[in-house]
C-alpha positions in Angstrom: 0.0 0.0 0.0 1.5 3.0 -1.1 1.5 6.0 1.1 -1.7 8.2 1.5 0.2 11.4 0.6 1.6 10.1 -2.6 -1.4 9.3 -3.5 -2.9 12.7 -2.5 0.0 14.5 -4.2 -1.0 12.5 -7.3 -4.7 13.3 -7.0 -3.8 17.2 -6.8 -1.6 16.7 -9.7 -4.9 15.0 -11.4 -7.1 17.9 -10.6 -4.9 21.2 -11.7 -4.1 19.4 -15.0 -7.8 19.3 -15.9 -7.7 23.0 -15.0 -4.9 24.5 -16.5 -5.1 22.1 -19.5 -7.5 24.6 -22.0 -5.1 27.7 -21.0 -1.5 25.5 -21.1 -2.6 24.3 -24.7 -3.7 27.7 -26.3 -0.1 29.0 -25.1 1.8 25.5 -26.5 0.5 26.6 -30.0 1.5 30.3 -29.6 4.6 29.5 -28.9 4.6 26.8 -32.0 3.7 29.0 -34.9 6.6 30.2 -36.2 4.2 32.4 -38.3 4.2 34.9 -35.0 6.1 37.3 -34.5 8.7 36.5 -31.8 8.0 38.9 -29.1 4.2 37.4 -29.0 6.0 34.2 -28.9 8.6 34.9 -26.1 5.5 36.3 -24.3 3.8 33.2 -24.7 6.5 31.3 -23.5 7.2 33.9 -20.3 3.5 33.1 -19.6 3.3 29.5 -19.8 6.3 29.5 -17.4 4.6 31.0 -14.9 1.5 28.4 -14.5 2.3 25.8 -11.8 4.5 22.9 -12.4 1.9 20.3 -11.5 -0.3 21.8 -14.0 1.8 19.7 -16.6 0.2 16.4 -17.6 4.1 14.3 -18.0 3.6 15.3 -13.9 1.3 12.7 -13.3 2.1 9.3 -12.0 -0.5 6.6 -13.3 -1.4 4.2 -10.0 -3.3 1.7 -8.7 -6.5 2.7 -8.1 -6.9 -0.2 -5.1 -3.2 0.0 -3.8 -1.7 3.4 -4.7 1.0 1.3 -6.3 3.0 3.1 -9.1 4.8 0.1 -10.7 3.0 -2.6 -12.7 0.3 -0.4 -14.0 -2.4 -2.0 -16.0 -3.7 1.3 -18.0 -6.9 -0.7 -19.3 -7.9 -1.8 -15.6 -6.4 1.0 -14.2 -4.6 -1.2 -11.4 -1.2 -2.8 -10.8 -0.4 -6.3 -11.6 -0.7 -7.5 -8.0 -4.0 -6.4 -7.8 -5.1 -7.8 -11.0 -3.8 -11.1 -10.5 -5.7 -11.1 -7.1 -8.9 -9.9 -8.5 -8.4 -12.5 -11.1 -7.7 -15.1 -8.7 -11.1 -14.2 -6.8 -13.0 -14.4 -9.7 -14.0 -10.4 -8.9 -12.9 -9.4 -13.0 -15.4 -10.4 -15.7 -14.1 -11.9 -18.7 -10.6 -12.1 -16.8 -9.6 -16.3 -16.1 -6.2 -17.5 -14.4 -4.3 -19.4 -17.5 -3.1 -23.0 -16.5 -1.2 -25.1 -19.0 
């Protein structure tokens, strides 16, 4: 179990993404086109600079949505291997069946 401020952090991180992500992505393409002139651009650039660092969406850390692991992630269950293979085991997935050969 990972620990609950991690997780927390992570959750924060989740939340000012979705808020920032309109305003960072109207300044990405202003500093993109080349067809500006470079002062707007620089501007663009000062600006972005300024919003939070968390506000960046590379800042998130996909986890576990059971254990708060970060390792092992399963992005179409959204949990870790661990928990998947104990799900799985339980018979708690549907569709999902422990392979024996």
């Amino acid at each position: 179990m990972a620990k609950v401020g991690t997780v927390e952090t992570n959750e924060r991180r989740r939340k000012l993404v979705e808020r920032f992500a309109s305003r960072r992505e109207t300044l990405k393409t202003i500093c993109d086109d080349r067809s500006l002139p470079p002062e707007e651009r620089f501007s663009a650039t000062l600006e972005l600079a300024k919003l939070p660092r968390n506000s960046s969406k590379t800042r998130v850390r996909n986890r576990c949505r059971i254990t708060g692991r970060p390792r092992g992630y399963y992005r179409k269950f959204q949990i870790s291997r661990i928990a998947l293979r104990e799900l799985a085991s339980s018979a708690m997935l549907p569709g999902v069946t422990k392979s024996s050969w």
